[in-house]
C-alpha positions in Angstrom: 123.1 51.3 160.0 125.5 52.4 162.5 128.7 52.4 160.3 126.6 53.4 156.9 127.9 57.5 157.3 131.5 56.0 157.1 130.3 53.7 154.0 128.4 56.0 151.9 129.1 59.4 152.7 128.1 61.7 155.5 125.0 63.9 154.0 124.1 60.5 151.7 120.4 59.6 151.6 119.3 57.4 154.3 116.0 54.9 153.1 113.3 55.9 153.9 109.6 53.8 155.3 107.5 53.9 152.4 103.7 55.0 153.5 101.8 51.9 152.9 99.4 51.6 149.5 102.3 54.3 147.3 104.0 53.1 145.0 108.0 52.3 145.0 109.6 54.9 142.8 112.7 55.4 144.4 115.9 53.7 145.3 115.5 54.3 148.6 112.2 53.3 148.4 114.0 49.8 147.8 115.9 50.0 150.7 118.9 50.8 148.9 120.9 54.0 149.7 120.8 57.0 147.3 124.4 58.4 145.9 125.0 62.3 146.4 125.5 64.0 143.2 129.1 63.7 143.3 129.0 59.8 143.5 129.9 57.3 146.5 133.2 59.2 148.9 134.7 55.4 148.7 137.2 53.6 147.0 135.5 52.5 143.4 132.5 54.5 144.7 132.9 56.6 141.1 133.4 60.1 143.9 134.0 62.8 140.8 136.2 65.5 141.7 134.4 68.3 140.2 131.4 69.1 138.1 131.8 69.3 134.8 131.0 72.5 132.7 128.3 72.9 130.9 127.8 72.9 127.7 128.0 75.8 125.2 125.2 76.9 122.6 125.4 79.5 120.5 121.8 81.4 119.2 121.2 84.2 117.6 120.0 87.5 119.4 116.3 87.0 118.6 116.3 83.3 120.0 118.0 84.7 122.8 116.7 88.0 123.6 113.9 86.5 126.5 116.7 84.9 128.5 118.7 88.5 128.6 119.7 90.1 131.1 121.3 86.4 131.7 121.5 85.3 135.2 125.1 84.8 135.3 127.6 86.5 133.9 129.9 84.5 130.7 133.3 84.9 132.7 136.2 86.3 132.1 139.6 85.5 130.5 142.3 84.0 133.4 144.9 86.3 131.6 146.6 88.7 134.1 146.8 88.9 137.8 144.9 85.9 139.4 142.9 87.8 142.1 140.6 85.2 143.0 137.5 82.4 142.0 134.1 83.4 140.4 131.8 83.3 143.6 129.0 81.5 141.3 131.1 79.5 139.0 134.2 79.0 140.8 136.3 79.6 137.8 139.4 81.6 138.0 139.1 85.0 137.5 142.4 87.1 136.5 142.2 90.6 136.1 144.9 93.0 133.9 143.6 96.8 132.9 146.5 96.5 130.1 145.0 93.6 128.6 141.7 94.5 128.7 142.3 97.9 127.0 144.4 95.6 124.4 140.9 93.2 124.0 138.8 96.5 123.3 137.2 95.6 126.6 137.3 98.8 128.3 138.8 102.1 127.1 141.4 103.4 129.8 143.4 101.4 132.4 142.1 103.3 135.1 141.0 101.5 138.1 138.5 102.5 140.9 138.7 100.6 144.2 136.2 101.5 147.0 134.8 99.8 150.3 134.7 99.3 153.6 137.3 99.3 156.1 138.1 95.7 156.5 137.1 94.0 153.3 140.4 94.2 152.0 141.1 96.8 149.7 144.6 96.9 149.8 144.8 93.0 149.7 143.9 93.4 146.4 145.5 96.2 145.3 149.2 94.2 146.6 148.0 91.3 144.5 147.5 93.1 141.7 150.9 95.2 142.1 152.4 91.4 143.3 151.3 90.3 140.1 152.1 92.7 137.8 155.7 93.4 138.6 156.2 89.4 137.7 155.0 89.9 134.4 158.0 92.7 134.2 156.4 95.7 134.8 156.9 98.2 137.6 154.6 99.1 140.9 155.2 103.1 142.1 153.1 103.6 144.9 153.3 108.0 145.8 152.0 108.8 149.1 152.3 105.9 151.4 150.5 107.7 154.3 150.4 104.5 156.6 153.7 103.1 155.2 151.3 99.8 154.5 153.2 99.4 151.5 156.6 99.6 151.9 157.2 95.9 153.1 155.9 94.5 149.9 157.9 96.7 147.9 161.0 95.8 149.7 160.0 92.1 149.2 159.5 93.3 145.9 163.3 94.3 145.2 162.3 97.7 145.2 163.2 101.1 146.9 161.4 102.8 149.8 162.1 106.5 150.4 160.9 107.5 153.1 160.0 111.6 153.0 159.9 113.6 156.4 161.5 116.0 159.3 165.2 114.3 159.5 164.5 111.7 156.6 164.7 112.3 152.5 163.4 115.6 151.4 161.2 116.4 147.9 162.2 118.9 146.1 158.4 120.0 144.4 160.5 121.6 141.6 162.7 118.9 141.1 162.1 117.2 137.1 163.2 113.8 138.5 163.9 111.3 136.2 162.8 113.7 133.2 166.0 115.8 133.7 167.8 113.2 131.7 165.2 112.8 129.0 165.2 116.2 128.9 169.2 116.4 128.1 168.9 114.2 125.4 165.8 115.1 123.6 166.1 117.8 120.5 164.0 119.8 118.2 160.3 120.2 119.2 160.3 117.2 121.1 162.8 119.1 123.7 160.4 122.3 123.6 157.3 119.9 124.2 159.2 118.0 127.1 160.5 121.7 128.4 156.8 122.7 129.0 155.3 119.7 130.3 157.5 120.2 133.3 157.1 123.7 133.7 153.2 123.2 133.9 153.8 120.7 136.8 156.4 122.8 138.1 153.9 125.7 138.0 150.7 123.5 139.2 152.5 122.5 142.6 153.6 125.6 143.1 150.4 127.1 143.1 148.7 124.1 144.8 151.3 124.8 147.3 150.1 128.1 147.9 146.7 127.0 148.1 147.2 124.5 150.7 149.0 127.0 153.0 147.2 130.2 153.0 144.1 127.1 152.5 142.4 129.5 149.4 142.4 130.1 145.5 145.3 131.7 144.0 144.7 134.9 142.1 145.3 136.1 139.1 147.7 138.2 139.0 149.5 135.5 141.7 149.4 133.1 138.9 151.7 135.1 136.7 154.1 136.4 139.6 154.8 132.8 140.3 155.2 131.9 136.6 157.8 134.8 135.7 159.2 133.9 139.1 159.5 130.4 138.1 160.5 131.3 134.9 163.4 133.2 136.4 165.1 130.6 139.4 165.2 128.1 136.1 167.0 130.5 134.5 169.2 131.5 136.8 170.0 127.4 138.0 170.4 126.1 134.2 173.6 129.0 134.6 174.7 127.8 138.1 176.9 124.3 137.4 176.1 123.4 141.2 172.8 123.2 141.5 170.8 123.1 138.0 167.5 122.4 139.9 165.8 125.6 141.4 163.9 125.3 144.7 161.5 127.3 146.4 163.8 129.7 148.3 165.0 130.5 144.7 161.7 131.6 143.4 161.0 133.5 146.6 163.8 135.3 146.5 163.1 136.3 142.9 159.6 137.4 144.2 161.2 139.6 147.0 163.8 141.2 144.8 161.3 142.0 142.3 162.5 142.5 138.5 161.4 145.0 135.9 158.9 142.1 134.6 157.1 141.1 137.7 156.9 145.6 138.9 155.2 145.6 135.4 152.9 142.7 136.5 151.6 144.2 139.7 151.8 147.6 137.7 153.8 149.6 140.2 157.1 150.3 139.3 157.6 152.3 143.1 159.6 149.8 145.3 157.3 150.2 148.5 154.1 149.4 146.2 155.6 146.6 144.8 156.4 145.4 148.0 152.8 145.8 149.2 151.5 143.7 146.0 153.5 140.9 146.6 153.4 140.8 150.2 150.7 138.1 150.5 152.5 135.9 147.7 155.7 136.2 149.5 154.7 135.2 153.0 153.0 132.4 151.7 155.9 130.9 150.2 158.0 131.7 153.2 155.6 129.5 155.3 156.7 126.5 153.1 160.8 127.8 154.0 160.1 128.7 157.6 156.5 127.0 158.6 155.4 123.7 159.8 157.0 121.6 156.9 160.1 123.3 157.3 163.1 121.2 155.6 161.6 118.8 154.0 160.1 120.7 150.5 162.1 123.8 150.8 165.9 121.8 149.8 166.7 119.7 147.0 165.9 116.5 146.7 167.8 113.4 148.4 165.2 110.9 146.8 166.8 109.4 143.3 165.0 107.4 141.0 166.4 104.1 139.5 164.5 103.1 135.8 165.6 99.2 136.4 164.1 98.7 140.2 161.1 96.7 140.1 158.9 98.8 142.6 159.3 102.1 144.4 157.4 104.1 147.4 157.5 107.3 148.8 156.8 106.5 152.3 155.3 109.5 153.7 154.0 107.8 157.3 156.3 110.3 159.2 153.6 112.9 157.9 150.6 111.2 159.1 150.7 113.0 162.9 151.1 116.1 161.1 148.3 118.6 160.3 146.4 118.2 156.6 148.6 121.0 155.6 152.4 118.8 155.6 149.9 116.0 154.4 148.7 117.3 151.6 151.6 119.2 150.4 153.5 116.2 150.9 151.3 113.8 148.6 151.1 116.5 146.1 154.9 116.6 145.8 155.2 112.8 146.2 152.5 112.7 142.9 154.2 115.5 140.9 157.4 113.6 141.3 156.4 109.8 141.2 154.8 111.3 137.3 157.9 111.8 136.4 158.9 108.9 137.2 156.2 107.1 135.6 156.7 108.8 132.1 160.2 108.1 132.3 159.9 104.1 132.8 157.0 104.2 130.4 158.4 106.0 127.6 162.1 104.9 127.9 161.7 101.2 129.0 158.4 100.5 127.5 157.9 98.7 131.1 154.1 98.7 132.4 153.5 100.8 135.1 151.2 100.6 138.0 150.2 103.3 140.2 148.9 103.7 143.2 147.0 106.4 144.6 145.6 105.4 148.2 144.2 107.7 150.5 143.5 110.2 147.7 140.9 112.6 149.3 143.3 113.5 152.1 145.3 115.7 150.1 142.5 117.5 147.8 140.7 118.1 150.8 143.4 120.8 151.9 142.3 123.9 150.1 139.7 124.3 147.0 141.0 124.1 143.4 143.1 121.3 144.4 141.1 118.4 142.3 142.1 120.6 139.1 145.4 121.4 140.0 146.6 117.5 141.3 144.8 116.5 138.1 147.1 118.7 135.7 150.3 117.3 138.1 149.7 113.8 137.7 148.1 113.5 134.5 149.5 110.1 133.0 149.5 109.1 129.1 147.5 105.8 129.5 148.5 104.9 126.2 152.2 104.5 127.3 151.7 101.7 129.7 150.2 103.1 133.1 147.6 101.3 134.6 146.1 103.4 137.7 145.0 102.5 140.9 142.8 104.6 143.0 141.8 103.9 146.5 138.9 105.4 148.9 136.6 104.2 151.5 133.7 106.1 150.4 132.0 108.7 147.8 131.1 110.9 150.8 134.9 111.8 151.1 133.6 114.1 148.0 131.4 116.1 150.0 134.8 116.8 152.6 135.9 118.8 149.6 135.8 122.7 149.6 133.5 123.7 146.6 130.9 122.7 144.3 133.1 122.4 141.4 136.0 120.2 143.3 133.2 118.0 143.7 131.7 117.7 140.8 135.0 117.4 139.2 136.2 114.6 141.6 133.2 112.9 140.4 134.5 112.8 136.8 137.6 111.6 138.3 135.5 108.6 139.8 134.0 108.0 136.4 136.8 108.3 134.2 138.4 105.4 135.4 136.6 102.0 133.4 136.9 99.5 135.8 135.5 99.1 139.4 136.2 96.9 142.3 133.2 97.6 144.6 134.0 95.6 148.2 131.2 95.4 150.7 129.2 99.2 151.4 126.0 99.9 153.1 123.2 100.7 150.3 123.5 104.5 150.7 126.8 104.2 149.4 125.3 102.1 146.3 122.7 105.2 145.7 125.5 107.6 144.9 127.7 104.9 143.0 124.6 104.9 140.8 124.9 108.0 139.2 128.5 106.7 138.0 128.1 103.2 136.9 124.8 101.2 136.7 124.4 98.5 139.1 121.8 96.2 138.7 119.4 95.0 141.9 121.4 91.4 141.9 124.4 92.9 141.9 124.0 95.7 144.6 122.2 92.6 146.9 125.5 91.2 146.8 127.3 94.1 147.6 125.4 95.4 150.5 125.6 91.4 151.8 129.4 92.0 152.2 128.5 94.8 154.0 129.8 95.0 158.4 126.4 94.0 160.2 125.5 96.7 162.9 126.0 94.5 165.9 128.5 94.4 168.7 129.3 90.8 168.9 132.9 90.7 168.5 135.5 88.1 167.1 134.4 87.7 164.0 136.1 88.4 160.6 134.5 91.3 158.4 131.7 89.7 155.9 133.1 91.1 153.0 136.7 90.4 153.4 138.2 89.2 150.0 135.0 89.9 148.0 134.8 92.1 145.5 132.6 92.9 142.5 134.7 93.9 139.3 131.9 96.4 137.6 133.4 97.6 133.8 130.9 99.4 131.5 127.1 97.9 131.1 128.6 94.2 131.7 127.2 92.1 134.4 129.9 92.3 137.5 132.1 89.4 138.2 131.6 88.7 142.2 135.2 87.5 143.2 136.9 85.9 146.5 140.1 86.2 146.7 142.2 84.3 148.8 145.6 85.0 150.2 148.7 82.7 150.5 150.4 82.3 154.2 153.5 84.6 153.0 151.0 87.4 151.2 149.6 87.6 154.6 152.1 88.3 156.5 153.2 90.9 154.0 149.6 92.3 153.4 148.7 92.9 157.0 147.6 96.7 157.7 145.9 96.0 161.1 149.0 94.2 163.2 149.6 97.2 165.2 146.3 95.9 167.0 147.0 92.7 167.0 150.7 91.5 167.1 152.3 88.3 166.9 148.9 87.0 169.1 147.0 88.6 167.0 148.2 87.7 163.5 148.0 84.1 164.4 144.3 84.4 165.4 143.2 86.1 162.2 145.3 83.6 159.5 143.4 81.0 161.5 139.9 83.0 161.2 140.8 83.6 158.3 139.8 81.9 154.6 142.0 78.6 153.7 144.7 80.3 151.3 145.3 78.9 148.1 148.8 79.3 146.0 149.5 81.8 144.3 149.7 81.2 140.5 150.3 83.8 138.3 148.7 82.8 134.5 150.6 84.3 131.8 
């Protein structure tokens, strides 16, 4: 028996001494050895690669109804972006919001991403973005606070702008790529196009306001910085240098103070008007003179290009800055990227995919903001869009200033109509609850990704590449997804711990990868 391992198979049944007086009904109890399921591991030994499917029956719902709510979920279709292998039935899962919406599975493209630190949330997010610019479509990702993104994008073909003191500035009242659209539309279709970007003009503006003096705008605020708006477009459309006003332009509006904006304030006395608008004005000379000085208060030296594949606003210059330059910096990076994003989606017909990581950051700044970056960024998801929005956890809604920011950012959460749901303790699972239902199977597995609270170190987060894709009332699909050597080296976010050392330890620790095979 010494070589019988090496013949049949580690793991194979070994016989076994029958008790005396029972009766042989066994192989083993022969003395013959008993094959595993998968057949002999020799040459001839009949070794089957896989196990076959099972088979399909069809019934009706009154045959079926005792076996429902089904054990395991019925799959998914492999069309889109491969992100990984059903963790019960290891058949390959692909996921593709566009597609979906297409199918009548789900009724937006929005999708919500949350989890731990450490399971991979981003991982997945570059697959997808990976995988969707090789179908043809194209990856905008505003607001790279980390900068984690810009080496796929540049992999990618694309353009990284990066936005800071010394680097590219943002205009916030620059149209972008809608300038041109703008210049060549007619009719109503010009007057329609004319006010969508005077709303988003206006939004940031106020948002602006609210991040710096960190309160609500008034009223009567509200329409000084409309007329004044109003004006500095004016007054650029009849300038041939510089048809794009900035905020300098509308402040110096506000301090010269015409016959409409006295009437606003209702003081037609030059001292009183003074006095009305004195609050107003100072807080749009903090975004001239202040802490952000230079980099929103000039025109704009980022471009847009319809034909790259990719683009990021790299705002990682930013991050050692206070929340104000933070958030007014991914609020402008939004406003502007939307432009983009109706431009390649209504001119090229291109998919788009956008990514909003780090999203709490900025509507944390001052209250009204979850309204306000809601009106800036609002996309047409029937032209293309497929959104991406990123967070560790649903108490980053209780960081934010009001009742109502929260209860709106909740709608936010439960607009969009698919999940991925990475590993999270079960409190997390309690308030995910109240926005999609989760069944007990499903948040066990969940909560089993979850980091155990020990010390012992060394070891690879549980959860990493796991992730339960939650749509609607349909049982979630648990997926691992595995990376290939060269989306690792380009999906890394924790290096700076590690370095080269480092990097080599954790591809080793790491899950075997698997090619990357993108099913049309």
């Amino acid at each position: 028996m010494g070589d019988y391992d090496e013949l049949f198979g580690r793991g194979a049944a070994r016989p076994t001494r029958r008790p005396a007086g029972t009766p042989r009904t066994r192989a083993a109890d022969f003395g013959r050895p008993v094959p595993r399921a998968w057949g002999w591991p020799v040459a001839g030994g009949g070794r089957a690669p896989h196990v076959e499917g099972g088979t399909l029956y069809a019934g009706t719902s009154s045959q079926l109804c005792g076996l429902f709510p089904f054990a395991v979920s019925s799959g998914t279709s492999v069309r889109g972006v491969p992100i990984g292998r059903h963790l019960l039935t290891a058949e390959p899962v692909g996921l593709d919001p566009a597609e979906w919406l297409r199918e009548g599975l789900v009724s937006n493209t929005g999708v919500w991403v949350q989890g731990q630190p450490g399971i991979g949330k981003s991982a997945i997010i570059k697959r997808m973005i990976t995988g969707l610019v090789a179908f043809g479509g194209v990856a905008v990702v505003p607001g790279d606070v980390k900068g984690e993104y810009s080496p796929l994008i540049e992999a990618l073909g694309g353009a990284v702008w990066r936005v800071g003191r010394g680097l590219h500035a943002l205009n916030p009242l620059d149209a972008g790529p809608l300038r041109a659209e703008l210049a060549a539309a007619v009719g109503s279709a010009r007057e329609q196009l004319a006010e969508t970007i005077r709303v988003r003009r206006l939004s940031l503006l106020e948002a602006l306001v609210s991040i710096v003096r960190r309160g609500e705008v008034e009223v009567t605020e509200r329409r000084l910085l409309g007329v004044a708006l109003d004006a500095a477009v004016r007054a650029g459309a009849a300038s041939s240098g510089r048809p794009e006003p900035v905020v300098p332009d509308v402040l110096r509006v506000l301090s010269e103070g015409s016959d409409e904006l006295r009437g606003i304030v209702a003081s037609q006395d030059d001292a009183g008007y003074r006095r009305s608008v004195r609050e107003l004005v100072n807080t749009l000379a903090l975004l001239c003179d202040g802490t952000i000085r230079g980099i929103f208060d000039r025109p704009s030296t980022v471009t847009s290009d319809l034909g790259t594949p990719a683009l990021s606003l790299d705002l990682s210059a930013l991050d050692d800055d206070d929340d104000d330059a933070l958030a007014a910096g991914m609020l402008c990076s939004w406003a502007w990227s939307t432009a983009l994003v109706d431009s390649a989606a209504g001119v090229s017909g291109r998919p788009v995919a956008v990514v909003q990581d780090e999203l709490w950051r900025a509507l944390r700044a001052a209250p009204g903001l979850v309204e306000r970056s809601d009106r800036i960024t609002r996309l047409n998801r029937h032209r293309g869009v497929i959104s991406f929005q990123v967070t560790h956890s649903l108490d980053d809604l209780e960081a934010l200033a009001t009742a109502t920011d929260r209860a709106k950012a909740r709608g936010l959460v439960a607009r969009n109509a698919t999940l991925v749901l990475g590993g999270m303790a079960e409190q997390e699972l309690d308030a995910l609850r109240r926005i999609t239902p989760l069944s007990e199977g499903e948040a066990a597995l969940v909560t089993s990704w979850a980091a155990s609270p020990t010390w012992v170190g060394g070891a690879l987060h549980p959860g990493r590449g796991k992730y339960l894709i939650k749509s609607g009332e349909r049982i979630g699909l648990p997926v691992s997804l595995r990376l290939t050597p060269g989306e690792q080296a380009l999906y890394d976010t924790d290096g700076v711990f590690g370095g080269a050392e480092g990097g080599r330890k954790r591809a080793a620790g790491s899950a075997a990868a698997e090619p990357l095979a993108v099913v049309g």
